[in-house]
VEXDRENDO-289376 format. One line per 10 residues: number of its first residue (from 1); their letters; for each residue x, y, z of C-alpha. Coordinates in nm, 3 decimals, padded with zeros to 5 digits. Layout:
# VEXDRENDO-289376
NUM = a = X/Y/Z; ...
This chain:
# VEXDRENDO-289376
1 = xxxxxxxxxx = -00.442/-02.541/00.522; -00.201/-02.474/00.787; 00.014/-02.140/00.815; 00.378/-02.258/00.727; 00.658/-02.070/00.902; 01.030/-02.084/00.749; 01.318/-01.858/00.814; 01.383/-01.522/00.606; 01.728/-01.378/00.739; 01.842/-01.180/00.992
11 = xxxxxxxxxx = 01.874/-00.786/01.070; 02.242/-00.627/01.063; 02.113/-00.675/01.458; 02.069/-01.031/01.482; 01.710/-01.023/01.478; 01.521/-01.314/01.326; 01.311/-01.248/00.991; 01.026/-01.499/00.944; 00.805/-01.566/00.679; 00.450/-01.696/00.645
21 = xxxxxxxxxx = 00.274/-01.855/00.362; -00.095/-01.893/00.414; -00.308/-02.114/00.152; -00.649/-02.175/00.107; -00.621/-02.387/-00.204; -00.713/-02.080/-00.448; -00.447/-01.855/-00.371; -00.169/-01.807/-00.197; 00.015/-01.556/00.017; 00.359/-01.511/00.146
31 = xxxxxxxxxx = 00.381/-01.195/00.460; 00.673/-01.132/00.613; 00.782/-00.985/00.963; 00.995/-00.736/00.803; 00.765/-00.424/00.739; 00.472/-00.653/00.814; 00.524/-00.719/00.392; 00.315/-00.892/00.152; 00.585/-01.079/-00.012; 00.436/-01.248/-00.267
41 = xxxxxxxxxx = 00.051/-01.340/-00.387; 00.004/-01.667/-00.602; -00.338/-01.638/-00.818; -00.458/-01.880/-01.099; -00.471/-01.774/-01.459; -00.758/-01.916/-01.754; -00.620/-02.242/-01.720; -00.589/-02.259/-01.359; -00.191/-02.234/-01.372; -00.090/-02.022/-01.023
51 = xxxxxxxxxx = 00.191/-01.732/-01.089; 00.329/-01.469/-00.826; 00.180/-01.141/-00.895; 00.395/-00.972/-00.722; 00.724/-00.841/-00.761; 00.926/-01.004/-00.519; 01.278/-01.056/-00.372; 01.518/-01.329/-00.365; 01.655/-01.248/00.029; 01.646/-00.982/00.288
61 = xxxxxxxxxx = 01.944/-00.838/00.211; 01.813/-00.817/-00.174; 01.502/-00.637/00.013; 01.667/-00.417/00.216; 01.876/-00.314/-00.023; 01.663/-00.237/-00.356; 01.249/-00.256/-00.193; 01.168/00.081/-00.263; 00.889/-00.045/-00.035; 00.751/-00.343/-00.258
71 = xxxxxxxxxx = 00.480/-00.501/-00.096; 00.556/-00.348/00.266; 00.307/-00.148/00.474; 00.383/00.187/00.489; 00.309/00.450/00.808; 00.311/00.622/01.016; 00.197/00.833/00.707; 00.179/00.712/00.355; 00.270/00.902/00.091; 00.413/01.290/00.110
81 = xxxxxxxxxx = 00.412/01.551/00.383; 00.514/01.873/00.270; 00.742/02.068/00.417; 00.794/01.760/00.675; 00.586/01.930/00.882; 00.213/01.955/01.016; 00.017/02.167/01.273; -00.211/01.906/01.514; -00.418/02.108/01.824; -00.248/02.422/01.757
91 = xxxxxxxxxx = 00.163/02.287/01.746; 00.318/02.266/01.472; 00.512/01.918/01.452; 00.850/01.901/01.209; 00.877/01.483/01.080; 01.176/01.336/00.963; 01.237/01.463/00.612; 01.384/01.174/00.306; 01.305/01.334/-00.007; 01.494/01.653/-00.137
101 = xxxxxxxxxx = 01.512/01.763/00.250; 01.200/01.883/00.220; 00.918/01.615/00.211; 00.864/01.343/00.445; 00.783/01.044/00.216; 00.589/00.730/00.400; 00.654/00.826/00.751; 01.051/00.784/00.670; 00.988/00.430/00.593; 00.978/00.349/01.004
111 = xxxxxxxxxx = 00.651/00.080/00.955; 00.838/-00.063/00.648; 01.173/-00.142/00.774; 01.111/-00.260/01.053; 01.034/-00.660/01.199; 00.664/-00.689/01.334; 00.560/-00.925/01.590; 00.316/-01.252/01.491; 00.032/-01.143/01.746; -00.226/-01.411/01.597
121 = xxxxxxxxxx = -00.248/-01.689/01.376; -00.528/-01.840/01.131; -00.610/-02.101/00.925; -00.555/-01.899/00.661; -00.473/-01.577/00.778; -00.192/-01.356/01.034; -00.212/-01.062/01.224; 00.163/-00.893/01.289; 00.155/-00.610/01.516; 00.403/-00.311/01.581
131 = xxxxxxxxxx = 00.490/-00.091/01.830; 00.603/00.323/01.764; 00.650/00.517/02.016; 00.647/00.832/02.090; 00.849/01.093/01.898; 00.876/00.867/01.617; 01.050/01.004/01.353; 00.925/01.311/01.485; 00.524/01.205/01.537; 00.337/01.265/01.851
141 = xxxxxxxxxx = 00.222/00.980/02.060; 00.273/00.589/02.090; 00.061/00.412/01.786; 00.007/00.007/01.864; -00.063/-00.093/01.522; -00.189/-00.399/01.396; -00.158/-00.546/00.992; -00.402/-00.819/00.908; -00.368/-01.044/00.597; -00.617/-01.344/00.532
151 = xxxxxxxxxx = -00.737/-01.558/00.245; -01.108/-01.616/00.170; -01.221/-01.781/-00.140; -01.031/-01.567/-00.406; -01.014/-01.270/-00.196; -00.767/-01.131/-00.046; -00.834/-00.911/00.240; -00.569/-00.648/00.393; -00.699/-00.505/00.745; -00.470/-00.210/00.942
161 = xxxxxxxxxx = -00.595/-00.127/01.313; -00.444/00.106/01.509; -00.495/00.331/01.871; -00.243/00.632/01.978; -00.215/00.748/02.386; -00.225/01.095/02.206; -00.352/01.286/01.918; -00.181/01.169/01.584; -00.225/01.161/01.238; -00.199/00.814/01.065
171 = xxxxxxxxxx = -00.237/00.687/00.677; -00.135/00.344/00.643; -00.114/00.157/00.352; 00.025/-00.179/00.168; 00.298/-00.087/-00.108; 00.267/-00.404/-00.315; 00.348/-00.403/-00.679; 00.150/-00.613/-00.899; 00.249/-00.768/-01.230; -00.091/-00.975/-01.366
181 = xxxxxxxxxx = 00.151/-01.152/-01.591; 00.374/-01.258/-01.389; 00.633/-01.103/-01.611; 00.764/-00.839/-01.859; 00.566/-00.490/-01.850; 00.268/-00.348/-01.713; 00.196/-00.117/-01.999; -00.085/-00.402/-02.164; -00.287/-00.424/-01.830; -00.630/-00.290/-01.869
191 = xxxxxxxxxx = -00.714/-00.074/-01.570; -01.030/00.104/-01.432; -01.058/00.332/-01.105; -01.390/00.423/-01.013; -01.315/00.806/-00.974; -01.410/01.130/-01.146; -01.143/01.361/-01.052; -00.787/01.349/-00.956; -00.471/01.534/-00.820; -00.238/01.723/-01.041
201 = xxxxxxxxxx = 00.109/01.710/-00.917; 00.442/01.970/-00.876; 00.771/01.835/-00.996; 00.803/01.785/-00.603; 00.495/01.516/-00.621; 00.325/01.682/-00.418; -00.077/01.852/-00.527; -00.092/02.153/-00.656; -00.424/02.253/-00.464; -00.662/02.171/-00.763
211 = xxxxxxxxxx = -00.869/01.859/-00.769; -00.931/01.798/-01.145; -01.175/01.625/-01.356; -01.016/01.338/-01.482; -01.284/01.374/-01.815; -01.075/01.407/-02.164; -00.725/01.351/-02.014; -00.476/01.088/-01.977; -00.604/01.013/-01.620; -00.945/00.906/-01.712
221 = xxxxxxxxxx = -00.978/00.541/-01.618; -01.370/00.493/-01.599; -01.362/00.259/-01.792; -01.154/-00.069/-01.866; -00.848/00.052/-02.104; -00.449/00.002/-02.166; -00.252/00.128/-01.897; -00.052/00.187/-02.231; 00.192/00.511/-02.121; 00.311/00.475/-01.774
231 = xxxxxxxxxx = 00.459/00.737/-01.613; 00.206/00.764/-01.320; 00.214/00.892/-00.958; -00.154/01.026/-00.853; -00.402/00.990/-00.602; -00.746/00.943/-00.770; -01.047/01.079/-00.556; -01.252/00.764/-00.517; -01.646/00.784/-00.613; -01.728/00.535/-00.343
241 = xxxxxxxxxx = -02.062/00.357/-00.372; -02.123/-00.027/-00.426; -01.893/-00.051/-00.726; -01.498/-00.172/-00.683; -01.243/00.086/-00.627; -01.086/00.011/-00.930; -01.052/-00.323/-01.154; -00.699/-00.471/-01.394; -00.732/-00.713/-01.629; -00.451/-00.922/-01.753
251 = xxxxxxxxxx = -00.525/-01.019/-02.167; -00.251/-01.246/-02.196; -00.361/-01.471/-01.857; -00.683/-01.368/-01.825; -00.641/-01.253/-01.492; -00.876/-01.009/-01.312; -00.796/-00.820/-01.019; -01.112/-00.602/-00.822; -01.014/-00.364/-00.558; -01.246/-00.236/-00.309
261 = xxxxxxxxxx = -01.135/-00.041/-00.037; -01.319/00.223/00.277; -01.027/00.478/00.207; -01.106/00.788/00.002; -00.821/00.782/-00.260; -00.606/00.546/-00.496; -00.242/00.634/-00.604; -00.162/00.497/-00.884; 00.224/00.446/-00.965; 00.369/00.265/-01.236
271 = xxxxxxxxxx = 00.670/00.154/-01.140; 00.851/00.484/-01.290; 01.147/00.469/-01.129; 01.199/00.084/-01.102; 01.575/-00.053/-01.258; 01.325/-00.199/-01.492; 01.061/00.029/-01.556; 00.728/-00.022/-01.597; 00.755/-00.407/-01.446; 00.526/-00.352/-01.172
281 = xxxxxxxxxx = 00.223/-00.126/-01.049; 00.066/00.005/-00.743; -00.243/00.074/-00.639; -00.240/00.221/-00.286; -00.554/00.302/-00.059; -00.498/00.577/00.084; -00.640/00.916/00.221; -00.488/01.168/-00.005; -00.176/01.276/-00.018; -00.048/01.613/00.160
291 = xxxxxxxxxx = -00.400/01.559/00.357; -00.205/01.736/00.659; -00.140/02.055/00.498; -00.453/02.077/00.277; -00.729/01.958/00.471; -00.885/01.771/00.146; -01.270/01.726/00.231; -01.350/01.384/00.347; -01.025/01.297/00.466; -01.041/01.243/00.841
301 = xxxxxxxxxx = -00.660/01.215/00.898; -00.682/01.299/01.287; -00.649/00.960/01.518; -00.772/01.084/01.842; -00.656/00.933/02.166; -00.834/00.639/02.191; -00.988/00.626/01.892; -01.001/00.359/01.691; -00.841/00.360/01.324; -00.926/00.101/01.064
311 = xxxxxxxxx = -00.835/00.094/00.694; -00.959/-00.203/00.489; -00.853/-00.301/00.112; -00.942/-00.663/-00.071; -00.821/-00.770/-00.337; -01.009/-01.071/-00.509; -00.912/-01.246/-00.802; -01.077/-01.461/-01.113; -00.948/-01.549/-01.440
């Protein structure tokens, strides 16, 4: 089916806010221009009935105001910095900080509020591009980066490219929140993550330096079980291998959900600090956080000049 393009509001600027809605005829997806943003994702439940699972605004303005980056991609570095700083070929680099002073949280939020260009269209699929340059929030070089959404069959893959004129670091990532229900709380969702170990975390949110066995503690996920408590923000440390990064079920809709992703780590939030809590969760591919400052092994968060960075997540869905 063709791409279908409607208006979506305007920056304080005057700048023009489109949306997109691709369909293949099993799901549906709605990006946006602003923050290159999955706005909402349409998936069938046992008996075929389609429901956003997503949570979603009513208008940009709603957005801008209250997104605490819902569906939006997130760079030039997802996730925390901290200090707000980083050492890169011997120079230390100080980045724009927006939590507590202290931490730079998902790049300052410059790759989510911001409008994209439309650099290609498919039949069911868009590729938005963006632009930072140099001294971005405080980060060396010019990135041209590139966010690619597209429906096949019940899959829905999420694609970021990117090349810098200089050395950089870059972790990008999509920030959606997904509600299998459609509605009401998360807490019911069964969840597994295909990793053995995980991140403990300060007060700050940022690691504490160990990387934990996840074995006889709230943050084993191995296998399918309630979400139940809530109250998470941590990067799991991805097995790899064949099987899906992680998997949700849905009981009351039957709706499954299997991630697989070529980035080392998953953070799991649960919509802590929503207005309603709990309503929503994320599941963000990712390298892991801090990754600047800690050098975690196997996290190659260096984009060399001319180099080539690709991150890849799908998402694919049956009920």
């Amino acid at each position: 089916m063709p791409v279908i393009k409607e208006p979506y509001g305007a920056m304080p600027d005057g700048k023009a806010v489109e949306a997109y809605t691709l369909d293949n005829g099993l799901l549906r997806a709605r990006a946006l221009t602003y923050g290159a943003t999955l706005d909402a994702l349409f998936a069938p439940d046992r008996d075929g009935t389609p429901r956003n699972v997503l949570r979603t605004f009513e208008s940009l303005d709603e957005r801008r105001a209250k997104s605490m980056y819902q569906g939006e991609t997130v760079g030039r570095y997802a996730n925390r910095i901290g200090g707000a700083r980083f050492t890169l070929n011997g120079r230390e680099y100080h980045v724009t900080a927006n939590v507590n002073n202290s931490i730079c949280l998902h790049g300052a939020g410059e790759f989510s509020h911001t409008v994209w260009d439309v650099a290609e269209i498919g039949d069911a699929s868009i590729t938005l591009a963006y632009v930072s340059p140099e001294g971005a929030e405080g980060f060396p070089g010019t990135v041209r980066a590139t966010a690619h959404y597209a429906l096949e069959g019940g899959s829905l893959a999420i694609d970021y490219r990117a090349t810098c004129d200089q050395d950089t670091i870059l972790n990008l990532t999509n920030h959606a929140y997904y509600n299998l229900a459609g509605a009401g709380d998360i807490l019911s969702h069964e969840l597994q993550i295909n990793a053995d170990r995980y991140l403990p975390m300060s007060e700050a949110l940022l690691p504490t330096g160990e990387i934990a066995p996840v074995a006889g503690t709230a943050f084993d996920f191995r296998a399918l079980r309630p979400i139940a408590q809530g109250g998470y923000d941590h990067n799991f440390c991805l097995n790899g291998g064949d099987a899906p990064a992680a998997v949700v079920y849905e009981p009351a809709s039957g709706r499954v959900m299997e991630l697989r992703t070529n980035q080392p780590g998953i953070q799991l939030y649960t919509g802590n600090s929503l207005p309603a809590p709990f309503t929503g969760f994320c599941l963000e591919t990712q390298l892991w956080p801090d990754c600047t400052n800690r050098q975690w092994p196997g996290n190659h968060y260096i984009l060399r000049a001319g180099e080539a960075y690709f991150s890849h997540t799908s998402l694919t869905f049956s009920a």
